[in-house]
KEMITOR-841645 format. One record per residue (C-alpha): residue in three letters; z, y, x. Coordinates in steps of 0.5 Angstrom, whole numbers, padded with zeros to 4 digits, always signed. Example, Ala and Ser with C-alpha at 12.3 -4.5 7.8 and 13.67 -1.06 7.14 Angstrom:
<rs>
Ala+0016-0009+0025 Ser+0014-0002+0027 
</rs>
This chain:
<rs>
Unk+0435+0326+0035 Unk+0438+0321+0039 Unk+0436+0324+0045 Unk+0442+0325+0048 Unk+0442+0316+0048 Unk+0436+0316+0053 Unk+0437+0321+0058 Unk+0442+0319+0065 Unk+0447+0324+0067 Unk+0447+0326+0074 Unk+0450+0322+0079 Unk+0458+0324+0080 Unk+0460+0325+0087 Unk+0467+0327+0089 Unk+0468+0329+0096 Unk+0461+0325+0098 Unk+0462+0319+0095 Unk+0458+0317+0088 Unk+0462+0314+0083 Unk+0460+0307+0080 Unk+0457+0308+0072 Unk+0461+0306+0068 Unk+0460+0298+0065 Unk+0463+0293+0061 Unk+0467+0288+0064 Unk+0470+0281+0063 Unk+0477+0284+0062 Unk+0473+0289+0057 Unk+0470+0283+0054 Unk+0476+0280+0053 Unk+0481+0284+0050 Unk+0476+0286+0046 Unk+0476+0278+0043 Unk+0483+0279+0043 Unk+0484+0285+0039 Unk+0478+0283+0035 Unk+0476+0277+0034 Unk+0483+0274+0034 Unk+0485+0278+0027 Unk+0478+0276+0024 Unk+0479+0269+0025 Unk+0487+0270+0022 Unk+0483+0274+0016 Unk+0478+0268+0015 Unk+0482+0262+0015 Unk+0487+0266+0010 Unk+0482+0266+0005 Unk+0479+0259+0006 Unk+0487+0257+0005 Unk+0487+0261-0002 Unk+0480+0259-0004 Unk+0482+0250-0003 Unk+0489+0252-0006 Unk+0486+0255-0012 Unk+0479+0251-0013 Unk+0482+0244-0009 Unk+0475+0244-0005 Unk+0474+0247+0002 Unk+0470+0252+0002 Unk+0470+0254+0010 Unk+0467+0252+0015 Unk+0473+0248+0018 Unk+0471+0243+0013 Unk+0465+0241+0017 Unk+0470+0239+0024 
</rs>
């Protein structure tokens, strides 16, 4: 079923020269924190902010620092 994972496809070559595989980058890696992880962080420290103001108790893990 997934066998179209496992097989390599072959070698491109334009004009006699073999292009690079595509691969994951450091710039890559960090816009994908910024797009990502960024607005996951914002979300958490949101809901830890609501949860103190209505129980009076932090409940995130900033607590701990």
């Amino acid at each position: 079923m997934l066998n179209f994972l496992s097989t390599r496809r072959k070698n491109q070559t334009v004009m006699g020269h073999r292009l690079e595989e595509p691969r994951l980058t450091l710039w890559a890696l960090g816009w994908g924190l910024v797009y990502l992880g960024l607005p996951v962080l914002a979300l958490s420290l949101m809901v830890d902010a609501v949860i103190g103001h209505i129980t009076g108790s932090c409940a995130g893990l900033w607590c701990w620092l």
